[in-house]
C-alpha positions as CSV (number, residue, x, y, z in Angstrom):
1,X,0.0,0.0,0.0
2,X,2.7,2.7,0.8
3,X,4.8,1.7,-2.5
4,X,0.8,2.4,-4.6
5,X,0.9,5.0,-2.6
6,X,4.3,6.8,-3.4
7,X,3.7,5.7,-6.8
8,X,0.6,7.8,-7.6
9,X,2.1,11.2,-5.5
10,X,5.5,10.3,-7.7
11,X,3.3,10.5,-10.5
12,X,1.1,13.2,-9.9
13,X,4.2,15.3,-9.1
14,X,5.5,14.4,-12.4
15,X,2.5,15.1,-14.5
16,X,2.3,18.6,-12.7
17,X,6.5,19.2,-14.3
18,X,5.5,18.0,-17.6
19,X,2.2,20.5,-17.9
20,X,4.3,23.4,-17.2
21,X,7.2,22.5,-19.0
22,X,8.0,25.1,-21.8
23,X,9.9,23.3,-25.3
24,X,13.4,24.3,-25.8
25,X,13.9,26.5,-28.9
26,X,16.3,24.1,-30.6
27,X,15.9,20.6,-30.0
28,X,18.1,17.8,-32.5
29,X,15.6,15.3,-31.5
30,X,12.4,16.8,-32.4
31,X,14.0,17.2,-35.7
32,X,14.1,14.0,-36.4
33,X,11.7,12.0,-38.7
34,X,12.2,8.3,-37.5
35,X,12.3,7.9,-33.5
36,X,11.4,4.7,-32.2
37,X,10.6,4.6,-28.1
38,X,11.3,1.0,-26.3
39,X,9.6,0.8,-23.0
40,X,10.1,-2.3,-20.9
41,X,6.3,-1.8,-19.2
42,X,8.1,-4.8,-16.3
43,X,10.9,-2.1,-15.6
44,X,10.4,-0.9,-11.8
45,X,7.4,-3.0,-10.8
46,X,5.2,-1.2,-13.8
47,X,7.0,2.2,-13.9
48,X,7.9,1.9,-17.1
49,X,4.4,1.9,-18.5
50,X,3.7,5.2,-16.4
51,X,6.9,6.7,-17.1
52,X,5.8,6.8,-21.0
53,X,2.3,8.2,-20.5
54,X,3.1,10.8,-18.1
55,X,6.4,11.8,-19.2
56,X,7.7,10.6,-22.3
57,X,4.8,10.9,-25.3
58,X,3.6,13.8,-23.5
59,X,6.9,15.6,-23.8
60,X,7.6,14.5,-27.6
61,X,4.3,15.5,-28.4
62,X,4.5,19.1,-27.3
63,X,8.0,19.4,-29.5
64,X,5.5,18.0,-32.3
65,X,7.8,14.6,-32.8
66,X,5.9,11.2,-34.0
67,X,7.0,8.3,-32.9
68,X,6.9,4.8,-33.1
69,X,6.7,2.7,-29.5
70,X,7.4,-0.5,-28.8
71,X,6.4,-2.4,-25.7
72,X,8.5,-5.3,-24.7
73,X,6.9,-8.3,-23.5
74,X,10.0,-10.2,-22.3
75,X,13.9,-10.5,-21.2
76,X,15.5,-10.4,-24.5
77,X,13.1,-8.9,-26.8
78,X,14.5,-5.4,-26.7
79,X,17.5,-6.5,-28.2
80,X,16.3,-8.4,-31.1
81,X,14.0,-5.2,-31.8
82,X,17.1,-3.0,-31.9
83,X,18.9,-5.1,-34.0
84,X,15.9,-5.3,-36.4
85,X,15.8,-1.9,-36.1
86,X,19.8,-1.5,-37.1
87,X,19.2,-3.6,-40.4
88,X,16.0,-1.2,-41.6
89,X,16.4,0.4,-44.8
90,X,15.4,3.5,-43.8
91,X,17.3,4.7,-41.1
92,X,16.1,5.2,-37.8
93,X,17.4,8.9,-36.6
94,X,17.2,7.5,-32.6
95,X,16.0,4.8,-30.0
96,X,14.8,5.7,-26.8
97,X,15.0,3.3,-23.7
98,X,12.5,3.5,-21.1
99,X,14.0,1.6,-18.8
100,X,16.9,0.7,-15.8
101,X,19.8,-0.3,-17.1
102,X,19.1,-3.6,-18.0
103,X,16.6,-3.0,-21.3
104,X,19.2,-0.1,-22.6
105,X,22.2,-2.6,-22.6
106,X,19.6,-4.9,-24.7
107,X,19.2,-2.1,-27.1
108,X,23.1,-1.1,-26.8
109,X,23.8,-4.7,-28.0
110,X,21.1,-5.1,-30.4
111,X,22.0,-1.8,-32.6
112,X,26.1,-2.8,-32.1
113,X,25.5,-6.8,-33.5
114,X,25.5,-6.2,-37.4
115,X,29.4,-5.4,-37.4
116,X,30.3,-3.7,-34.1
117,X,29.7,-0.1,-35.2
118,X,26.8,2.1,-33.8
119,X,25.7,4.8,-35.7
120,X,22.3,5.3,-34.4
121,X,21.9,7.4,-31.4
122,X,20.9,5.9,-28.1
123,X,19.1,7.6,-25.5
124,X,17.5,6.2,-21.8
125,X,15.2,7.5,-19.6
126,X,15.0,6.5,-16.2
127,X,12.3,3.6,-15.3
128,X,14.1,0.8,-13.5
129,X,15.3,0.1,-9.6
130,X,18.6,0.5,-10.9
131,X,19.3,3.3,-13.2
132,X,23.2,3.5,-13.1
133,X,23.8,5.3,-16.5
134,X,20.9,7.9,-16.3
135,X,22.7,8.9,-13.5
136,X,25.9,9.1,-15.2
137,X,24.2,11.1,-17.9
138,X,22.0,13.2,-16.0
139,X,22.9,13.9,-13.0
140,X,22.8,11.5,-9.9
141,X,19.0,10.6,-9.1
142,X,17.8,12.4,-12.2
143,X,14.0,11.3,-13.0
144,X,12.3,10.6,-15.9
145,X,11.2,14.5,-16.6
146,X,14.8,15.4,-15.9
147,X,16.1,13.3,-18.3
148,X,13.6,13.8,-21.1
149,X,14.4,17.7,-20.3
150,X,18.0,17.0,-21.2
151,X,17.4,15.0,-23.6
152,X,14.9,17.1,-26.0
153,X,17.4,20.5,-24.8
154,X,20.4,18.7,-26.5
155,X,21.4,20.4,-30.0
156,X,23.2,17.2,-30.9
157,X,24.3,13.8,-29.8
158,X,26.8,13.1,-27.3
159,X,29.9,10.7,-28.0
160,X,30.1,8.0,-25.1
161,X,33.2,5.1,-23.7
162,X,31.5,1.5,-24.9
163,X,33.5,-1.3,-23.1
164,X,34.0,-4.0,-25.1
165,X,33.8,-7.7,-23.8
166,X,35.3,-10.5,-25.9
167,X,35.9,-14.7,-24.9
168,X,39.4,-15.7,-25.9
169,X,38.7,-19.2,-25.3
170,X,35.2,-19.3,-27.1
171,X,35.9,-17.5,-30.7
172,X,32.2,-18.2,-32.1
173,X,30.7,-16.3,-29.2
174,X,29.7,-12.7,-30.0
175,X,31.2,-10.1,-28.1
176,X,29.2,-8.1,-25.2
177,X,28.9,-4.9,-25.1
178,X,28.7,-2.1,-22.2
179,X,28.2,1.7,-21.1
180,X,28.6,1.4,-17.2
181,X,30.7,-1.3,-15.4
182,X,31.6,-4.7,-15.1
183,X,31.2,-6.4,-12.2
184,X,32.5,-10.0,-10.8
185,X,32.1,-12.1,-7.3
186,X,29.3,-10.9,-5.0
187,X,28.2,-7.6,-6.9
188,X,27.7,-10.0,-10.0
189,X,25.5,-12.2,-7.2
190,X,23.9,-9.2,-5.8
191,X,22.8,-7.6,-9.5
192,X,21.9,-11.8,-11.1
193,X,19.5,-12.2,-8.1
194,X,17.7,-9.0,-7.6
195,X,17.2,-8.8,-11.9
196,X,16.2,-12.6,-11.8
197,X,15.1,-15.0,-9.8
198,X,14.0,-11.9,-6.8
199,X,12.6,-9.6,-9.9
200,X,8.7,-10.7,-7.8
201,X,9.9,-8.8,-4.5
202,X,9.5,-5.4,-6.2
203,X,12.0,-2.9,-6.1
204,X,12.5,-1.9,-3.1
205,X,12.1,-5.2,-0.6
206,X,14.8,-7.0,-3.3
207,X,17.3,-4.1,-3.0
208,X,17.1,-4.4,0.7
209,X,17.2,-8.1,1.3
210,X,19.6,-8.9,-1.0
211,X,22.8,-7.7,0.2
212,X,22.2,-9.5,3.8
213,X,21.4,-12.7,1.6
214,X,24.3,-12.4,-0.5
215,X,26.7,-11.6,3.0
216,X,24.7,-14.6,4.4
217,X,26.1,-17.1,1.5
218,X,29.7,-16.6,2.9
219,X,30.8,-17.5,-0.6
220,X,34.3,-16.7,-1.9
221,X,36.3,-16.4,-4.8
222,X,39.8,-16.3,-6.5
223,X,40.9,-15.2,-9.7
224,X,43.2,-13.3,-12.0
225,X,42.6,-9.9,-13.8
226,X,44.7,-8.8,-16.3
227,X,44.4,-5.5,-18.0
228,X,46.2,-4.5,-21.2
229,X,46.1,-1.0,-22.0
230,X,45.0,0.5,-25.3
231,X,47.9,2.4,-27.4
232,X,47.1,5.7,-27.3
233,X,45.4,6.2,-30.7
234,X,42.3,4.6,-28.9
């Protein structure tokens, strides 16, 4: 009941930014012709879903962009679509994630799998529990208004790091791709539980009972990193 709760103020609050929120007088985005939203309706216990009506298509609508919206229906799926996407004929001029992290490393992945070049511009707004590279982008704690604010003020798109993951040992697998971190031993635990198997707890009993249930496993590890540097042309 207090989460509903929280959820409707959250929403009404954010609602109340959009309907007095004045366009910017030179947006990039809005002048695009082909802009294709992804919301993950699952992302945040349902935030996604609200995140899109309240914030998102009412916010492209008053910069007068049409847009075509996907919904995704499972893990996965948001990848495939971007990599559709990547292979259209007509180019699309820019996907937008509503989601955590999770759906907009999906899309990351999809758009990089034809040959490991991106040349479609990339853009997340905040609808997850964990939304590690809005915060990156926007400021820590940045919401979904905030975002979309940035977002539609930007006169063009910003150049980003993508780490690059390979498997020495498997040479058929396809590499991975990533905008925010890697992470190994009990964060890799922590992050596999609460985005899987715990995803039913809601967002936030999972992020609270997961680090005591991951200190509670006493599990250790051991291993080698080795790190070759780039020269510096890269």
């Amino acid at each position: 009941l207090a989460h509903a709760v929280a959820c409707a103020l959250t929403r009404r609050r954010l609602r109340g930014r959009v309907a007095s929120w004045s366009p910017p007088g030179a947006s990039w985005l809005a002048k695009q012709a082909n802009v294709v939203v992804i919301v993950n309706p699952n992302a945040g216990a349902g935030w996604g879903t609200f995140v899109y009506e309240d914030v998102v298509r009412p916010m492209l609508q008053r910069v007068g962009l049409e847009h075509e919206v996907v919904r995704t229906t499972c893990a996965g799926m948001a990848e495939g679509v971007a990599a559709e996407l990547s292979r259209r004929k007509v180019a699309v001029d820019c996907v937008l994630s509503v989601s955590g992290d999770g759906q907009l490393h999906e899309c990351l992945n999809g758009l990089l799998s034809r040959d490991g070049r991106i040349t479609t511009p990339l853009a997340v707004v905040p609808a997850g529990t964990g939304n590690g590279m809005s915060d990156s982008c926007f400021g820590r704690s940045s919401d979904a208004f905030e975002a979309m604010c940035a977002i539609l003020c930007a006169t063009e798109p910003t150049p980003v790091d993508v780490m690059k993951l390979t498997y020495p040992e498997e040479p058929a697998r396809p590499p991975r791709f990533d905008l925010h971190f890697f992470c190994w031993a009990v964060f890799a635990d922590h992050d596999y539980i609460t985005e899987n198997s715990w995803r039913f707890l809601g967002p936030l009993l999972k992020v609270a009972l997961a680090p005591l249930y991951i200190i509670a496993q006493r599990r250790g590890y051991a291993g080698t990193v080795e790190i070759e540097p780039e020269g510096p042309e890269h």
